[in-house]
Backbone bond lengths (Angstrom), bond angles and torsions (degrees), N, CA, C in turn:
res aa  C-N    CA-C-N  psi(-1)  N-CA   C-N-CA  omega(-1)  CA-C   N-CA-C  phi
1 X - - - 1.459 - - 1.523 109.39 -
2 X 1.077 121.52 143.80 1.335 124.26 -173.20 1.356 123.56 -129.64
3 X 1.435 97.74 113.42 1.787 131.62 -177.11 0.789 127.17 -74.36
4 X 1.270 110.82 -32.38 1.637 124.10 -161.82 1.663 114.28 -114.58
5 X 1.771 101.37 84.90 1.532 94.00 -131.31 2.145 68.49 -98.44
6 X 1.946 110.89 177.39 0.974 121.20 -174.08 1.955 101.44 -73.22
7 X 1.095 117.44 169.45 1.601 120.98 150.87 1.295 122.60 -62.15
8 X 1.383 108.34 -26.55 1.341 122.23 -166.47 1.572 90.21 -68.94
9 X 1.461 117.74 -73.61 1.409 141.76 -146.91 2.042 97.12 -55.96
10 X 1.974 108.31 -46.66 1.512 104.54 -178.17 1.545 103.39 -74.87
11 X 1.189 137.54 -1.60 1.545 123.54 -159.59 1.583 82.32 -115.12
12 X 1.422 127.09 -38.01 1.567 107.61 179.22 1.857 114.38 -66.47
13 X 1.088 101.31 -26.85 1.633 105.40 169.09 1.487 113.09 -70.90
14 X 1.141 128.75 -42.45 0.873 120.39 -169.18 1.631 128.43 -78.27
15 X 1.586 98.91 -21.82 1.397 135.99 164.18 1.592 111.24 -55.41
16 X 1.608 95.30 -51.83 1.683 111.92 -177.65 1.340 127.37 -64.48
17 X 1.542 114.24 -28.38 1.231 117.36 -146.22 1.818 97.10 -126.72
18 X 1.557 115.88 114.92 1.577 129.61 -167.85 1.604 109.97 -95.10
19 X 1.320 114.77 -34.38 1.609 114.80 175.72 2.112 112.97 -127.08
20 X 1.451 85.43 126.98 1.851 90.32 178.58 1.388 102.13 -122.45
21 X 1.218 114.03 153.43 1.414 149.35 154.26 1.399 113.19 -93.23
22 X 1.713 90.39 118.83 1.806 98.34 174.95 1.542 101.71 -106.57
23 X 0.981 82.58 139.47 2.048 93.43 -163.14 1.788 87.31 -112.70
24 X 1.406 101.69 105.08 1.629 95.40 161.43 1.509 84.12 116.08
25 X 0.866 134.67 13.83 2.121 141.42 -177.63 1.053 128.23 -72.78
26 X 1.575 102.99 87.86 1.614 122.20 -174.88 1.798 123.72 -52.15
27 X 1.287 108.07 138.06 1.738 96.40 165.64 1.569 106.83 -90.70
28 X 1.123 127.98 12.32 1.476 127.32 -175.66 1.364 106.33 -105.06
29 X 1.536 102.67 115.78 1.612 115.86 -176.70 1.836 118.95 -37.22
30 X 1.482 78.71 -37.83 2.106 98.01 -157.67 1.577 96.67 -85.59
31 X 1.599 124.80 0.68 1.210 104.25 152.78 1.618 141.97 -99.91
32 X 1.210 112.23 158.43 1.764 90.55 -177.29 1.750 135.93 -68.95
33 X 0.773 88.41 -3.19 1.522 105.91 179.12 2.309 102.30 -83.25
34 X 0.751 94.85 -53.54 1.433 117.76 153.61 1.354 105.00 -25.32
35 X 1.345 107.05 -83.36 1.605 119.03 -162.74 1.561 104.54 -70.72
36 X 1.346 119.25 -46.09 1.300 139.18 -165.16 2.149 93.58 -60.77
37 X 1.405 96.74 -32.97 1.205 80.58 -174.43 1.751 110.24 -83.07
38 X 1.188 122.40 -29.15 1.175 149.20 -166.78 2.099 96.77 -58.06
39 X 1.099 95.06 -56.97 1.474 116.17 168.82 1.716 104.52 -42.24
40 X 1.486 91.91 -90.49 2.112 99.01 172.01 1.536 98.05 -20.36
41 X 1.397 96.92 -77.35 1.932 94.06 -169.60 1.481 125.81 -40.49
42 X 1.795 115.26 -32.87 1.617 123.05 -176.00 1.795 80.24 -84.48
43 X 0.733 173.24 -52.94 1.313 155.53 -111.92 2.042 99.67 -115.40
44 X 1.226 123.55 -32.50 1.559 150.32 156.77 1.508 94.84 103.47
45 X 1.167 111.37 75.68 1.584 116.22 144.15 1.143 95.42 -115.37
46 X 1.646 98.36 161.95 1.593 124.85 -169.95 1.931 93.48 -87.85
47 X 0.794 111.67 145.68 1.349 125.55 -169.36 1.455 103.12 -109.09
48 X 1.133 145.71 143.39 1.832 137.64 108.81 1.458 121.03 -130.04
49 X 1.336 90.15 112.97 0.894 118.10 160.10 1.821 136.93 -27.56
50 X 1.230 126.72 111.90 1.828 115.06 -161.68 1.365 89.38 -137.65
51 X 1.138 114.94 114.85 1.534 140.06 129.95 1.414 120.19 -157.51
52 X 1.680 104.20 136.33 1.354 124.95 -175.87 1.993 119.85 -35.90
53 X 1.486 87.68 -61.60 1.163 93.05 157.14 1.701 169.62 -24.57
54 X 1.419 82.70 -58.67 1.793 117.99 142.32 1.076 132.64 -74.84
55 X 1.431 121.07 -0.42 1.741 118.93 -144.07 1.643 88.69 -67.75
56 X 1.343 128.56 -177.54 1.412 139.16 -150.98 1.432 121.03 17.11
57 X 1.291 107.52 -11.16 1.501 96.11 178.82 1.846 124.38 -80.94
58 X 1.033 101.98 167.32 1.624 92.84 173.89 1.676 122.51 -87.24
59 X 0.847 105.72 145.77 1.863 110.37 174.70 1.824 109.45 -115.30
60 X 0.997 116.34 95.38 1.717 88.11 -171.92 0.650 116.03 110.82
61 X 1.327 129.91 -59.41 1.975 140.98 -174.45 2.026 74.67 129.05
62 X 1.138 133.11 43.05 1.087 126.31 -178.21 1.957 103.66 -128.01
63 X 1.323 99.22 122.35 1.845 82.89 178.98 1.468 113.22 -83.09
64 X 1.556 115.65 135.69 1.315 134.07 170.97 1.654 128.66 -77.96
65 X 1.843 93.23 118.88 1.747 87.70 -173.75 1.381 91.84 -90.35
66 X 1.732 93.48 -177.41 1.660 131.16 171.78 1.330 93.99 -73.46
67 X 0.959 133.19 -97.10 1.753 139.12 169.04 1.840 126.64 -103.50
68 X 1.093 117.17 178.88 1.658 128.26 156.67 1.427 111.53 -24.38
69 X 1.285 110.28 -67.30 1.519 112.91 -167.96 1.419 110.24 -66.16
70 X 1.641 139.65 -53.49 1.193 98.69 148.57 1.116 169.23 -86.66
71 X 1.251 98.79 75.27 2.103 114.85 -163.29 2.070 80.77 -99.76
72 X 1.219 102.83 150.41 1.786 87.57 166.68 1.491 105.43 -103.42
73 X 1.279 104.08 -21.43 1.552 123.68 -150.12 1.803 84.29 -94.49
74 X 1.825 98.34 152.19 1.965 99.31 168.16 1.078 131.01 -76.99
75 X 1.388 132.31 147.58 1.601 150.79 -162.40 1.155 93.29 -111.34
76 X 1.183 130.37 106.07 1.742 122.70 169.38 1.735 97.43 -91.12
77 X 2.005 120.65 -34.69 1.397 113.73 174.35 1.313 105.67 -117.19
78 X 1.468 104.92 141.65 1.799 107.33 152.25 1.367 119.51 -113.83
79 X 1.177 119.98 136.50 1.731 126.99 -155.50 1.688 80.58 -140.84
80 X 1.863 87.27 116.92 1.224 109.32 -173.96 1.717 113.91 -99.00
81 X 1.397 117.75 129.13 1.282 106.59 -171.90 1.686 91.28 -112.67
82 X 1.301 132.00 67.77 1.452 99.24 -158.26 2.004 91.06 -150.71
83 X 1.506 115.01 158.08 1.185 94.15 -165.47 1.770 120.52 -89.98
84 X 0.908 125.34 153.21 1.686 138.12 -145.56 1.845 96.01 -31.29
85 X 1.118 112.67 -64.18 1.909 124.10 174.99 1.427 97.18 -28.13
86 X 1.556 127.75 -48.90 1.345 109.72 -166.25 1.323 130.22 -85.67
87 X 1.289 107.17 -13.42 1.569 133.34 177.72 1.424 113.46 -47.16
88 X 1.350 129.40 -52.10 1.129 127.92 -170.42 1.729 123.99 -69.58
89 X 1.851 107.64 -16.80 1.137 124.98 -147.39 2.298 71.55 -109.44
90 X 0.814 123.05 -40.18 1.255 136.25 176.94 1.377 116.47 -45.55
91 X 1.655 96.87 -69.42 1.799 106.24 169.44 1.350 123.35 -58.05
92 X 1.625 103.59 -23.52 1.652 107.17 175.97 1.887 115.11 -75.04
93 X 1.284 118.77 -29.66 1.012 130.69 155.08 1.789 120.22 -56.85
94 X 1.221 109.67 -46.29 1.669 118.71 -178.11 1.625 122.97 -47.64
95 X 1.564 74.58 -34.06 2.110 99.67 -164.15 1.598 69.06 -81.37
96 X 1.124 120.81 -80.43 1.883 123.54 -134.24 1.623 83.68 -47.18
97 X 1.482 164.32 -66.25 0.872 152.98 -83.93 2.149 87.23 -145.56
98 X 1.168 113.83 8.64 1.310 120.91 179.34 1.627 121.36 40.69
99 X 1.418 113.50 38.40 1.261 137.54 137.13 1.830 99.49 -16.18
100 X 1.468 128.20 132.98 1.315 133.08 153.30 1.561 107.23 -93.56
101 X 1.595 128.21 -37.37 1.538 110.01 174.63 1.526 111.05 -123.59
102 X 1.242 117.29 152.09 1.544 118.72 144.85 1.368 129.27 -110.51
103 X 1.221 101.54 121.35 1.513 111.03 -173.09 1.666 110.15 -107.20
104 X 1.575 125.21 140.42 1.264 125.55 -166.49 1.396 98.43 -123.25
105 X 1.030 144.44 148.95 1.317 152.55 148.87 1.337 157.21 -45.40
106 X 0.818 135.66 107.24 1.606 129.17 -147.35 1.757 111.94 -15.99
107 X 1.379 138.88 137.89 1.210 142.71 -150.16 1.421 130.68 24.70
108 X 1.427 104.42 36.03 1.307 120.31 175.12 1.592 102.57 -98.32
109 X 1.070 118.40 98.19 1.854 105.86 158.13 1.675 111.74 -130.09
110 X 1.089 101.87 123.21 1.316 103.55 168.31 1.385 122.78 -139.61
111 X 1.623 110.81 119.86 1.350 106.93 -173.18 1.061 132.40 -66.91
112 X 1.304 105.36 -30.06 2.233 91.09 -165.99 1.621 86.82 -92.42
113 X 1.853 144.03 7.51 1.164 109.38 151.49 1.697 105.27 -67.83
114 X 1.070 110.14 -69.32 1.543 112.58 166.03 1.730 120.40 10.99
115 X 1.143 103.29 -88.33 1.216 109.83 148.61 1.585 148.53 -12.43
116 X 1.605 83.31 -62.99 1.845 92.22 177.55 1.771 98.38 -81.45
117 X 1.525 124.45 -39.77 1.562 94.10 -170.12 1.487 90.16 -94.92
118 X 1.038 144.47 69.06 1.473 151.95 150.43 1.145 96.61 -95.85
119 X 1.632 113.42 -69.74 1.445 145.06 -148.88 1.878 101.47 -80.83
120 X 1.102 115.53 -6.28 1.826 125.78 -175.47 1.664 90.12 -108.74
121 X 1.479 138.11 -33.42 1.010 133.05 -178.13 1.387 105.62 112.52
122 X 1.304 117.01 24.51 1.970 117.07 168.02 1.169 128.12 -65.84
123 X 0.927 158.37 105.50 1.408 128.59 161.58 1.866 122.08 -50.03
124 X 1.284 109.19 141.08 1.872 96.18 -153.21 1.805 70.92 -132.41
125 X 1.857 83.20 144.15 1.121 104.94 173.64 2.061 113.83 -144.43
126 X 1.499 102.32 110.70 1.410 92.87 -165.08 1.368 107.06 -107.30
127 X 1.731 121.40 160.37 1.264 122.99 132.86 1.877 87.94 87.55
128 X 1.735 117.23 30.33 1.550 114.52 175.73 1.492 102.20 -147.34
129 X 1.205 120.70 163.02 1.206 142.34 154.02 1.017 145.16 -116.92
130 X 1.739 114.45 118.93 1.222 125.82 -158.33 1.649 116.41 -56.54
131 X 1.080 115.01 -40.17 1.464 128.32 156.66 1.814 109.06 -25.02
132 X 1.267 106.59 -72.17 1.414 115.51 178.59 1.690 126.77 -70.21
133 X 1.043 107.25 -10.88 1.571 120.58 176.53 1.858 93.31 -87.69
134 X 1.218 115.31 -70.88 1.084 120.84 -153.44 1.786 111.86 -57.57
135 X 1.491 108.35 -17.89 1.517 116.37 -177.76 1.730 98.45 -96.49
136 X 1.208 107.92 -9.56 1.421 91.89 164.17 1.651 137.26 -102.92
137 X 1.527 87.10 5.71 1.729 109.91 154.32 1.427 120.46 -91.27
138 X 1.236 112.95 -1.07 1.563 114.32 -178.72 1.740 118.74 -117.86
């Protein structure tokens, strides 16, 4: 499985891709998922926000779903904040909802998601943060 992806390969995704889903999307400032989203939003991707928890509430000035499926609007990324067990049940959602990447979060790797949105046609990106990629293009 491959981690150690080029600059080229995260900055063309990141270039590529106009609306993400944060899967695991805190309303608490002091977490990273939080900030990470805060970032997406200063940078102008369309954000939505996904956790069950939150659902109708706002994150951001951003409204919070239950899951993927109800987003109405397209997910070209899902940026997973969620712990390794949930990932796979995540990517299976990503594909159904025609997601182009999955992205996992710093010490997130999990292979057989890996795998499945490889094998659906994702581009998969594990074990980084978009936060930290994107300030190192600027």
């Amino acid at each position: 499985m491959v981690i150690d992806y080029s600059q080229a390969y995260i900055e063309g995704i990141l270039d590529e891709v106009k609306t993400i889903a944060v899967v695991g999307a805190s309303a608490n400032p002091d977490r990273d998922s939080h900030k990470v989203m805060a970032a997406l939003i200063h940078h102008g991707y369309q954000i939505f926000p996904i956790n069950p928890h939150e659902e109708g509430n706002l994150i951001l000035d951003q409204l919070c779903y239950a899951d993927l499926d109800a987003v109405s609007g397209k997910i070209d990324m899902v940026d997973v904040f969620r712990a390794n067990d949930a990932v796979v049940g995540v990517t299976k959602e990503a594909i159904e909802i025609g997601a182009k990447v999955l992205w996992t979060q710093l010490g997130i790797i999990n292979q057989e998601a890996s795998e499945l949105a490889a094998k659906a046609g994702l581009k998969v990106i594990m074990n980084r943060c978009p936060k930290i990629e994107l300030a190192k293009q600027h």
